[in-house]
N, C-alpha and C positions, 0 to 999 in steps of 0.2 A: 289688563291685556298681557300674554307672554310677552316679556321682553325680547324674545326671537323677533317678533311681529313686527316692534316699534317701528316706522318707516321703512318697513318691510320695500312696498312700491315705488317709494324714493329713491332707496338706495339700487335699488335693480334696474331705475331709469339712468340713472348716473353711471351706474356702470354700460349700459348699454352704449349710452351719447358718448362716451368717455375712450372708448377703446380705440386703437390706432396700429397700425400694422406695424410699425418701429416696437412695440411695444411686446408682442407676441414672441413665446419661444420658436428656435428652429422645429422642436418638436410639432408647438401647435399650426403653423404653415403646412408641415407636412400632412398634419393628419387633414388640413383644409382639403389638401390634392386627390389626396384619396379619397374620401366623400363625393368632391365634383365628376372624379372619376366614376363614382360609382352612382351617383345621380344620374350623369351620359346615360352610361349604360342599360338603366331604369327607365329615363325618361322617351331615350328612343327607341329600345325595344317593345313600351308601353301605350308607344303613341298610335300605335295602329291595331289597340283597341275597342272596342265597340263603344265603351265611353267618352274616350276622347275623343271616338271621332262624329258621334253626336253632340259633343258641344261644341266639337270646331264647327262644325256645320251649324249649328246654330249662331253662334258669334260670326262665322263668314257673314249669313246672312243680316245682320242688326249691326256690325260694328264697322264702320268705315273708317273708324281711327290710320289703322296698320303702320302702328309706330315699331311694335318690339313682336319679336322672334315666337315661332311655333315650334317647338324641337320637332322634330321628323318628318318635319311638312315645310314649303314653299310660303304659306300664308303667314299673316303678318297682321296681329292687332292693338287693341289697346293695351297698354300695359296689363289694369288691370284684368281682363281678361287672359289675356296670355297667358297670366301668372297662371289662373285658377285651369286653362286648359293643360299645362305644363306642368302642374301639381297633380294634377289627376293622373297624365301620363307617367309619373313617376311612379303612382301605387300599383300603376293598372294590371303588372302581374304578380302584386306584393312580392317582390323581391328586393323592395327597397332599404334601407338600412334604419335601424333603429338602437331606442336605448335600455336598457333592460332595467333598469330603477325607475323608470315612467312610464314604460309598453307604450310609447309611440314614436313617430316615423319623424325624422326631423327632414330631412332633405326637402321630400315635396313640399312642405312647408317654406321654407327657409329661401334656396336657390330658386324659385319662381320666382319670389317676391322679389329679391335684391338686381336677380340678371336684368327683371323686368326695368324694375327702376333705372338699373346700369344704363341698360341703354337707352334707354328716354335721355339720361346724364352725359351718356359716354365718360362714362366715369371710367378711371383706371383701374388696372389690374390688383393691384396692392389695397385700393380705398374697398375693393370690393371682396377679398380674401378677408378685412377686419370684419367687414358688415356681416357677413355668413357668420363668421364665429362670434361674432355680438347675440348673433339669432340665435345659433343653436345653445349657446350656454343661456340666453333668458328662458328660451323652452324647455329646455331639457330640465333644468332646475322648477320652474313652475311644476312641468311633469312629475319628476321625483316628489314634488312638495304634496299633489294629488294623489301620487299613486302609491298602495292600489285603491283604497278607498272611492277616488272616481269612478274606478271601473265596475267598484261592488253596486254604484248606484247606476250604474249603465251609461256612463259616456264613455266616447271615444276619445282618448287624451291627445292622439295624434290634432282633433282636431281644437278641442278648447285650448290644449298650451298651444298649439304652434301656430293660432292667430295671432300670440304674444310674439311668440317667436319672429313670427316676419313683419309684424311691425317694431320690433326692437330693430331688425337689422334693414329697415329701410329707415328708420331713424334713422341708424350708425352715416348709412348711406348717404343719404338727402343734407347730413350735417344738424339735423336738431341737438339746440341744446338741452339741457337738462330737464329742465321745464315742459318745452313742448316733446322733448321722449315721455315724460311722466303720463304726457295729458295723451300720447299717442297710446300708453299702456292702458289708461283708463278709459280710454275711447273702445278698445280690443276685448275689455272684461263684458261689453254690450255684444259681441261679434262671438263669445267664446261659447260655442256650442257643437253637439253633434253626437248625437245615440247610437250607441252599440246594437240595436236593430236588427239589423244587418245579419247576426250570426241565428237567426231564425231562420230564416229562408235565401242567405246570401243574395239580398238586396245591391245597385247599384251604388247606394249612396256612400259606402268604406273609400269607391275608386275616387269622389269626390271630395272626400273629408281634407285630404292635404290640399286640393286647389283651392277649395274654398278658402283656410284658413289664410294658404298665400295671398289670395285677391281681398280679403278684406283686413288682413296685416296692414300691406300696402295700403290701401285705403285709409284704414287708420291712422298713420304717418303722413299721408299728405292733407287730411283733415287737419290734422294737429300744428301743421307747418302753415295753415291758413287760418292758424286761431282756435279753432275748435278746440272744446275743452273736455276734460274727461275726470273723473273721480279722482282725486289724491292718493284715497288708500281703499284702492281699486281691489288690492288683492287681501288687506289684511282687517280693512273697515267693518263695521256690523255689519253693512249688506254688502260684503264684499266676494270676491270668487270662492275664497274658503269658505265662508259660511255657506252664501247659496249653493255652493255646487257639492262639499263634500261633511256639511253640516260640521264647518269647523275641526275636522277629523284631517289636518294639514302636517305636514312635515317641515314648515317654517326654518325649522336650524338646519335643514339636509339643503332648502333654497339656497341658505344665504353660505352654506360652507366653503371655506377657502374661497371666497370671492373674489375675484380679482389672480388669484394664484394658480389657479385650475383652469383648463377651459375644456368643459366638455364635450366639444367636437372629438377629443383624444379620446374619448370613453364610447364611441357610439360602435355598434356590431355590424357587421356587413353580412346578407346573406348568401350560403352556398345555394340554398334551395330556395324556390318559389312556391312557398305558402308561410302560413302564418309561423311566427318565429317559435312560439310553444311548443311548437311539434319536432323542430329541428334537434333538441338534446334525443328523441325518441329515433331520427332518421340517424344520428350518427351512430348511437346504439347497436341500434338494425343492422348496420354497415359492417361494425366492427364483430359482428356476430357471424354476418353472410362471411366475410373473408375470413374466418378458422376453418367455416368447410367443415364443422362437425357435424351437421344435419344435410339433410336434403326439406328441400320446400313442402312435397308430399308429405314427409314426417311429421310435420306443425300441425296439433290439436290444436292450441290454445297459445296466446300472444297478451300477457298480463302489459298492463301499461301504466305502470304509478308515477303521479307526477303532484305537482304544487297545485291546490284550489285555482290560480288564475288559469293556468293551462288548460284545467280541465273539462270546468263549468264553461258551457258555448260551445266547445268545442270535442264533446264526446259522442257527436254524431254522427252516424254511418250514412244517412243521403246524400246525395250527391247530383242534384237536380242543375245545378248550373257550375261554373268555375269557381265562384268564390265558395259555394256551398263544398266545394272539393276540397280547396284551399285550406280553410278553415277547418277541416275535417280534421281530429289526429287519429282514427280509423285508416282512415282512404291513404294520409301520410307513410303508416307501420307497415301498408298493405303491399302498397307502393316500393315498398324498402325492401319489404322481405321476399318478395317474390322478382324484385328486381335488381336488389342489392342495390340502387340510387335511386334520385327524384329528381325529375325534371321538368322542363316548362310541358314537352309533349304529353306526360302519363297521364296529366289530370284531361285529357281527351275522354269523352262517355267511351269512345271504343274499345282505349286503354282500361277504362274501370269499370269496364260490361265485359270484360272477358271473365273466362268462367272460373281461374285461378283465382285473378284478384278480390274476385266480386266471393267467393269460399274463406279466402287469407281474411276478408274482411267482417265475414260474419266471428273470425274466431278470433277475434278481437276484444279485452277487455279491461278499458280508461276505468284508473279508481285514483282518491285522492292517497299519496302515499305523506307518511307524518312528517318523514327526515326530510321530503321533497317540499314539503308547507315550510318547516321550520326556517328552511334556505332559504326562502323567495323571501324579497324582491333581491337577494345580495345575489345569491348563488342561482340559477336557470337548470335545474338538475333536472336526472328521471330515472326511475328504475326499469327495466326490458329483462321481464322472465319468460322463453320461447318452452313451451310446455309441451312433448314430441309425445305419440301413439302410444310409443311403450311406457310410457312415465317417466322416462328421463328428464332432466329441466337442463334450460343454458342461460345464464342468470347475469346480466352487468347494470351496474351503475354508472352512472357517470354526468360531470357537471363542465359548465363552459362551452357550449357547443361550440363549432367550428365559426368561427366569425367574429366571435367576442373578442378584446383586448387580449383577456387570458391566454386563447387560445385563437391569435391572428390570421386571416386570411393574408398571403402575399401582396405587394404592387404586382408580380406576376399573375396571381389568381385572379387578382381585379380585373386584370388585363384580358386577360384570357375568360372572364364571365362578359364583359364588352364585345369582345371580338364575337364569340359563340351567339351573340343573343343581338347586337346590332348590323352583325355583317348582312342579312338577309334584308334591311333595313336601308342601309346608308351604304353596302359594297366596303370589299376590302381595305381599300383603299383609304375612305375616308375614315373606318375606324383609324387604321394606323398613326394617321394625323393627329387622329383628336388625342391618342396615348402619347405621342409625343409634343402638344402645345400644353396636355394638361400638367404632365411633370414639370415644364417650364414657366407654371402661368403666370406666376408672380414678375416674370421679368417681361409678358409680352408686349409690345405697344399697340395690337388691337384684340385682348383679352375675350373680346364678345363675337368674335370669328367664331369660337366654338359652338354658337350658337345654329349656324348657318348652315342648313343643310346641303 
């Protein structure tokens, strides 16, 4: 076996059980705030829904638990449930935050699980900033360890790692030691599933893939706190997640890097736009293109679009039969841009992408794999935008890091201001304002899970 391997799930259960909030830099607290921040703003802008709110209404009906919190809603269920309707409303207008070395969403994952158990716990503030970061660096790293090779076999990584994810960090959470995080991880390798599907006909099941993973995290962690046992080397064994899932084709030494030293919470991107993250190096493009003001809109023949194999395979389709078929689109995205110079949650509207500009900008569209753009991926998120006008003039940019990324950071003011915009219509002025000011403060609050309460 790679010596990368050797106790591979051991060692990532140890570090999970292991983590304590004394122990985290200033830096990685911070980056905690902004996540939670930007989770808020995801989850309750997403909770009204058409997904979320057939599983809230499903769980109203069957769960009489109503211990732990609904974001956007009055209702009140089982933890585990909560988690999974609360995870879902966090994807529900993909604009939730991700990681770019694993292409999946850690938030929905992560924060359902931990808040859920919080408050079952009333646990505090501080025990529950470790747990999150316990979550997102087991996921995220499982992630990187998968990707992209998961994705070339068609899962969705959001949802196989970040079952790990939220039951590392209800481990962190509930207090398992080492052992019983081990067996909660081995418990989670039975749980880690969920097919990329979806980008055929933008199916419902994407909006579910983060609650799921949240609600049977959690579940995983309190199986294992009642005994329940699970695989030792869940992740590095001959039938283990690497084999079964990516036929051994694993990035083992990107998992275990700087363990303990890193936390990748620090590393995760925030979105400006609501759709799929691939698209976003092409809208900022567009952008920086529309403001020179060397063309007009009517001038555009042709809109070349080169980017990296994962961007482009799934996602080079011009239908646009429901929202996530938009989302996912990076036609509809370019189209979007260029005829609007931005992208919003309103444009992916049929009305907005049945008018007769966009629905033209969009036939003259055309996604190809570009080399320098493969060679980057999965370190660099690039794309090339050559805007191809009537008379044969071209307007030609590159560019890598979109807007959101570490590289190239969104503000605590932008975050702020994507919450305000997207939950005011949701929860009123007023209570955004609140939640931007408990959440820069959250580590000091004495009831931490008020934010939960709408």
């Amino acid at each position: 076996m790679d010596p990368d391997r050797i106790g591979a799930s051991r060692r990532l259960a140890a570090h999970a059980a292991s983590a304590r909030y004394g122990d985290l830099p200033p830096a990685t607290v911070a980056a905690f705030r902004r996540a939670l921040l930007d989770f808020l703003a995801c989850a309750i802008s997403g909770s009204a829904m058409p997904v979320s709110r057939a599983l809230l209404s499903f769980f109203e009906d069957t769960d009489a638990s109503r211990t732990a919190s609904v974001i956007g809603s009055r209702s009140r269920l089982s933890p585990s449930n909560a988690a999974m309707v609360n995870g879902a409303s966090c994807h529900g207008l993909d604009f939730d935050d991700g990681y770019l070395q694993a292409a999946a969403h850690p938030a929905g994952a992560v924060f359902p699980a931990v808040l859920a158990a919080a408050e079952e716990r009333r646990a505090g503030a501080r025990d529950i900033v470790a747990a999150v970061v316990a979550g997102y660096d087991v996921m995220l790293r499982i992630g990187a360890a998968l990707h992209p090779a998961i994705a070339h076999r068609g899962f969705h990584n959001t949802a196989v790692a970040g079952v790990f994810g939220a039951a590392a960090g209800v481990a962190n959470l509930i207090g398992l030691d080492e052992r019983q995080a081990l067996h909660a991880l081995g418990i989670a390798g039975s749980f880690a599933g969920g097919i990329r599907g979806y980008l055929d006909d933008g199916a419902d099941t994407k909006r579910i893939h983060p609650g799921k993973a949240a609600r049977d995290g959690l579940l995983c962690a309190e199986f294992a706190r009642r005994g329940l046992t699970g695989p030792g080397r869940v992740l590095e064994g001959r039938y283990g997640l690497f084999h079964s899932h990516v036929d051994d084709d694993a990035r083992c030494e990107r998992m275990l890097e700087r363990l303990g030293e890193r936390w990748e919470i620090e590393s995760v991107y925030f979105k400006p736009y609501p759709c799929c993250r691939g698209n976003q190096t092409f809208i900022d493009a567009i952008r920086v293109l529309h403001e020179r003001k060397e063309y007009a809109v009517d001038e555009v023949a042709r809109i070349d679009l080169g980017g990296y194999t994962h961007a482009i395979h799934g996602h080079d389709h011009r239908h646009h039969e429901n929202l996530l078929d938009a989302q996912m689109s990076l036609p509809c995205a370019a189209a979007l841009a260029l005829v609007f110079g931005d992208v919003t949650v309103g444009m992916f509207r049929p009305e907005v992408l049945g008018r007769p500009d966009v629905r033209a900008m969009l036939e003259r569209t055309n996604p190809y794999i570009d080399g320098e753009c493969d060679r980057l991926y999965p370190h660099k998120r690039s794309a090339l935008v050559r805007v191809v006008l009537h008379d044969g003039r071209e307007r030609e940019i590159r560019l890598q890091d979109p807007r959101g990324e570490p590289a190239n950071p969104m503000t605590n003011e932008d975050l702020e201001r994507k919450l305000v915009s997207n939950c005011e219509p949701v929860i009123g002025g007023e209570r955004c304002a609140r939640l931007i000011e408990r959440v820069w403060a959250f580590e000091t609050l004495a009831e931490p899970l008020d934010i939960l309460v709408n």
